[in-house]
C-alpha positions in Angstrom: -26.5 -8.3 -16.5 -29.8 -9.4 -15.5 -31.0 -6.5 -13.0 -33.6 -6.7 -10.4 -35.1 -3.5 -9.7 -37.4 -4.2 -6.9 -37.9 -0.9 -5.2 -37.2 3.1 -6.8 -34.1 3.4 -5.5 -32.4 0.7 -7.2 -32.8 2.9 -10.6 -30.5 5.4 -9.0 -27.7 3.1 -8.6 -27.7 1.0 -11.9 -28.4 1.5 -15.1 -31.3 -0.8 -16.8 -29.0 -3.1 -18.5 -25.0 -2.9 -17.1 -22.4 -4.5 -18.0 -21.2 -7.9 -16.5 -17.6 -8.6 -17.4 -15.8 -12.1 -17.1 -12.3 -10.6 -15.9 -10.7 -14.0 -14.1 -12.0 -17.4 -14.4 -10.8 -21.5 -14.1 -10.2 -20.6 -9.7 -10.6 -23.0 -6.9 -13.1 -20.7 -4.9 -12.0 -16.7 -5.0 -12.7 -14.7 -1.8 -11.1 -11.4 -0.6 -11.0 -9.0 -3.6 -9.7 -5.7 -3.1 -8.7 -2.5 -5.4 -4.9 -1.7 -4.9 -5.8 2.0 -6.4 -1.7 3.0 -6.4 -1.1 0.0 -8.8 -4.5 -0.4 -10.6 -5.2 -3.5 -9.7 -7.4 -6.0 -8.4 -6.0 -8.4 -5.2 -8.2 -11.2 -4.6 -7.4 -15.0 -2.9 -8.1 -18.8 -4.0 -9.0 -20.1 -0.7 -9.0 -24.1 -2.0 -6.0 -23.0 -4.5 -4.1 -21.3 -1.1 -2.9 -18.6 -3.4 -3.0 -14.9 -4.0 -3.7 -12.9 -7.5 -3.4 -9.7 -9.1 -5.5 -8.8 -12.1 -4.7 -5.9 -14.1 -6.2 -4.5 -16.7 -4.2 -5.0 -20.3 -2.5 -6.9 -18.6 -4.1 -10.2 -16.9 -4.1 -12.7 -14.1 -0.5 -13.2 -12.4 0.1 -15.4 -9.1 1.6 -13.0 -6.4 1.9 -15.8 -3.5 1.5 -19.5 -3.0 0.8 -21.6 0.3 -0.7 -19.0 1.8 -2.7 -21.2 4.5 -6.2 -21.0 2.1 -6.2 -17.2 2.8 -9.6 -15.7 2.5 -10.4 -11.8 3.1 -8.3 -9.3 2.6 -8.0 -4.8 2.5 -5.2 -2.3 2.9 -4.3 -0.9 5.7 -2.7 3.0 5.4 0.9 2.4 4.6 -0.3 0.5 1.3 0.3 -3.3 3.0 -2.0 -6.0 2.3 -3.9 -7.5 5.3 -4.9 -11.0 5.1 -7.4 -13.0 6.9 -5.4 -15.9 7.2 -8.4 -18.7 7.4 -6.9 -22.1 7.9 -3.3 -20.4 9.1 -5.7 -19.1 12.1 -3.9 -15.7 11.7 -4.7 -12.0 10.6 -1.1 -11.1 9.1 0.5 -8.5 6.6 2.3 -8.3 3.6 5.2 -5.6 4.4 6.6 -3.7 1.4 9.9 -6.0 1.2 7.4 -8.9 0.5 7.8 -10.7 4.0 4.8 -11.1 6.5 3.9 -10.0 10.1 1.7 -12.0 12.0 -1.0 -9.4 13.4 -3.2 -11.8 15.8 -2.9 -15.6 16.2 -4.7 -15.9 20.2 -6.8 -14.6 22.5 -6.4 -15.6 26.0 -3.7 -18.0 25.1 -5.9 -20.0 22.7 -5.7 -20.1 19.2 -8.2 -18.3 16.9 -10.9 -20.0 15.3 -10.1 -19.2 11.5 -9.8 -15.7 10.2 -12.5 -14.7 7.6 -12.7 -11.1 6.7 -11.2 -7.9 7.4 -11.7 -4.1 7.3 -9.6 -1.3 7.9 -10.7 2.1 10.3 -10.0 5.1 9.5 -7.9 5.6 12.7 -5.6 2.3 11.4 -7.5 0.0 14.0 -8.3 -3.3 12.4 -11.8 -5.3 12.6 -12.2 -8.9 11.1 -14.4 -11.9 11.7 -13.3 -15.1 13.2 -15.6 -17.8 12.2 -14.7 -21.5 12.8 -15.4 -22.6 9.0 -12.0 -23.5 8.2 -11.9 -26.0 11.0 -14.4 -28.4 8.9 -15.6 -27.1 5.3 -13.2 -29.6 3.2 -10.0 -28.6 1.3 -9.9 -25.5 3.5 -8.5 -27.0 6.7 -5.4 -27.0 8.1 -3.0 -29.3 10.1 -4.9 -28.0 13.7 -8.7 -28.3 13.2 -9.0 -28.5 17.0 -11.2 -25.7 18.5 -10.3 -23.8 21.1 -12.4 -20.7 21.6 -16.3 -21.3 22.9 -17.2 -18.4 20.7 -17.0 -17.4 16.7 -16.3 -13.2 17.3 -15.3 -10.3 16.0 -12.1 -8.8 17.2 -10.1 -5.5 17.1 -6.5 -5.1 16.7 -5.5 -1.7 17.8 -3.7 0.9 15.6 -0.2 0.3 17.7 -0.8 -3.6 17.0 -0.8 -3.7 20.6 -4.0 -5.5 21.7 -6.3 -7.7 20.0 -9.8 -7.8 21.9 -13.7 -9.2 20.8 -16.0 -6.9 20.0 -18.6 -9.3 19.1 -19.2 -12.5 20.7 -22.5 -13.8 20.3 -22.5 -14.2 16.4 -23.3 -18.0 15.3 -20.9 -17.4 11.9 -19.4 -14.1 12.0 -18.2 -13.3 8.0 -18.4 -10.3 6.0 -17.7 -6.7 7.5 -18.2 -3.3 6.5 -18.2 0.2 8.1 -20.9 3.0 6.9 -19.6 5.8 5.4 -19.2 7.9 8.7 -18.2 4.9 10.4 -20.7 5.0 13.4 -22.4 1.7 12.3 -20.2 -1.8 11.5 -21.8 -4.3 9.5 -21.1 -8.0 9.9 -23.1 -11.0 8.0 -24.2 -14.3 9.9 -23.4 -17.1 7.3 -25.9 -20.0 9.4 -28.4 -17.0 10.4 -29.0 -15.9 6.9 -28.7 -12.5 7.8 -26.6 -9.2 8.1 -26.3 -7.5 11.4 -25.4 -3.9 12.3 -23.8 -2.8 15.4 -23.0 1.4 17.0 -19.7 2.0 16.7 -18.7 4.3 19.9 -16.1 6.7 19.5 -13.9 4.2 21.4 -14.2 1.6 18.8 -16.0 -0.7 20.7 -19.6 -1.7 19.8 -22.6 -2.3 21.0 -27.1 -2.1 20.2 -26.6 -5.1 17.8 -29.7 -6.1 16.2 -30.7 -7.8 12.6 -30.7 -5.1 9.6 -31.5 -7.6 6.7 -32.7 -11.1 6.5 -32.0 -12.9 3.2 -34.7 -13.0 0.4 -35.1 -15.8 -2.3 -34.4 -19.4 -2.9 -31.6 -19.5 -5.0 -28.2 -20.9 -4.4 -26.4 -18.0 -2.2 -25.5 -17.1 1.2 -24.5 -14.3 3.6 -20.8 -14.1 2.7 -19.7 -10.7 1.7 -20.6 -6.9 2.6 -19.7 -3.8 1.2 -21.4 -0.1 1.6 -21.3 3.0 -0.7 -21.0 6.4 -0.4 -24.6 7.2 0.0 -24.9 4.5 3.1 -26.8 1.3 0.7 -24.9 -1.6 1.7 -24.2 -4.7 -0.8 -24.0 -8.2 0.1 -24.1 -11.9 -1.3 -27.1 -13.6 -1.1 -29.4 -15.8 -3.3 -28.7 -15.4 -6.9 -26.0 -13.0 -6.3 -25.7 -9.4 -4.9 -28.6 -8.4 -2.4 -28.7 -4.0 -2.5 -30.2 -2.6 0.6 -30.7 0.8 1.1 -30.0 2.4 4.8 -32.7 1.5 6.3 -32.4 -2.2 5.4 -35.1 -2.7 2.6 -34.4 -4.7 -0.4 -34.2 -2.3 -3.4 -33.0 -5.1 -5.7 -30.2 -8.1 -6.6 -27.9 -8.5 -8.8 -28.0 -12.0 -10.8 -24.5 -13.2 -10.9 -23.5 -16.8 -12.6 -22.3 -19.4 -10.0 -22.5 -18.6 -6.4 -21.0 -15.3 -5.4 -18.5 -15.2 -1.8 -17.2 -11.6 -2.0 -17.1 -8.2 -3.2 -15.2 -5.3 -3.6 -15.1 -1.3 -4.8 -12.4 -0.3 -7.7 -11.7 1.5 -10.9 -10.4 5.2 -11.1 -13.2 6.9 -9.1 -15.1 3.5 -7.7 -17.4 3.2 -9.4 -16.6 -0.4 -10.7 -17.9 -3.5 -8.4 -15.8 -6.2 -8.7 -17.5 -9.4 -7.6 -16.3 -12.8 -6.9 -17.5 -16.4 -7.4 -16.6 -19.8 -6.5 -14.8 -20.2 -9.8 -14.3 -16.6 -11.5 -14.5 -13.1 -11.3 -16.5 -10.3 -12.4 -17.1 -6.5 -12.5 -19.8 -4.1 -13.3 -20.7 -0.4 -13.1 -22.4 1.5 -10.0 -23.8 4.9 -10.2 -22.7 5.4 -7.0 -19.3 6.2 -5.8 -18.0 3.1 -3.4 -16.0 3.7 0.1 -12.4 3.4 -1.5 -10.3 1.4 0.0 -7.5 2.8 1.7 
């Protein structure tokens, strides 16, 4: 894989020439990869496709779920169920072990949600994701109600009980990826039309608050603010021009990743997460960090 090593740091997260392995390939826009690390397995969505995968290794690509609204982001909460940003559904719902669903959030105030676009899991079971209004107009994602009803793209909390689903975040122009640091005091959140990643304190309440810019995309390649995941030692990794923007924790560049095709998502995996599984509009594809990911739960 071509490697941009831009600042010292970078050197201690990759190796001068990794690997870059084609795992999945001929998909209608992949999004929401996640490591299932009881099964072994990567979960990831087909938003245009509307479907949900599993790839294992030895073993291949198999279909798990179809008409699934153009799902988009997804995790694990701590009883092993798959979350799902449902996107064009306009619903954050779960996957229960007997293989029906649970719709988590679908209003606030008595008015539908924009269009669910990523998700991320507290350690205290409270549930974060991004509500963006993409799905309401980017073509062969929409659904049958493209009507919006909020004034506001957010970020919202579902409490552990399921209870309550409140914003955190209201004054994002296109709220997408979202990532906790390691001890969880800051969130991260991307800005798809701002070109830029965010970074909000996280009080011991869950709410948040100080938000201010952390990173502002570099380079003109294709590539957007999409994605956002952070490692064990704090650097946080996100899509951007030419593929996979690393940042250390104080928000300077230390170098990208050159994916082929336009990379949406990202995601930890392998037996001790080490392996970054990345995702394109049409494949996907993993490589090696030298630093430990924030497993998934």
């Amino acid at each position: 894989m071509d490697v941009e090593f831009l600042a010292p740091g970078m050197k201690d997260l990759f190796e001068s020439n990794p690997p870059l392995d084609h795992v999945a390939g001929g998909i209608s826009f992949a999004e929401g990869p996640v490591w299932d690390k009881r099964k072994q397995c990567l979960m990831f969505s087909e938003i245009i496709g509307s479907r949900i995968h599993r790839w294992t290794p030895g073993v291949g690509l198999e279909t798990v779920m179809e008409a699934t609204g153009h799902a988009n982001g997804m995790t694990f909460d701590r009883d092993a169920r798959l979350l799902v940003a449902g996107w064009s559904r306009r619903t954050v719902w779960r996957i229960e072990k007997d293989g029906s669903t649970t719709t988590l959030a679908s209003h606030y105030q008595n008015k539908k949600l924009n269009t669910p676009n990523d998700i991320v899991v507290r350690s205290d079971g409270t549930i974060y994701f991004t509500d963006s209004d993409g799905g309401l107009f980017i073509p062969a994602m929409d659904g049958e109600d493209i009507q919006k009803y909020l004034e506001f793209s957010g970020v919202y909390r579902i409490s552990a009980d399921g209870r309550t689903c409140e914003p955190v975040i209201t004054d994002m122009s296109f709220p997408n990826g979202i990532a906790f640091s390691p001890d969880e005091s800051l969130l991260y959140v991307t800005d798809t039309w701002q070109k830029n990643i965010k970074v909000f304190d996280v009080k011991p309440d869950g709410s948040v608050t100080n938000g201010r810019v952390f990173y502002e995309l570099y380079g003109h390649e294709p590539g957007h603010a999409d994605g956002v995941k952070v490692d064990r030692a704090g650097n946080v990794y996100a899509t951007g021009q030419a593929g996979i923007h690393v940042i250390d924790p104080q928000g300077r560049l230390l170098g990208r990743l050159r994916i082929p095709g336009e990379t949406t998502n990202l995601a930890w995996g392998g037996d001790n997460w080490r392996t970054l599984y990345i995702t394109t509009f049409h494949s996907v594809f993993r490589t090696r960090v030298q630093v430990q990911g924030i497993e998934t739960w």
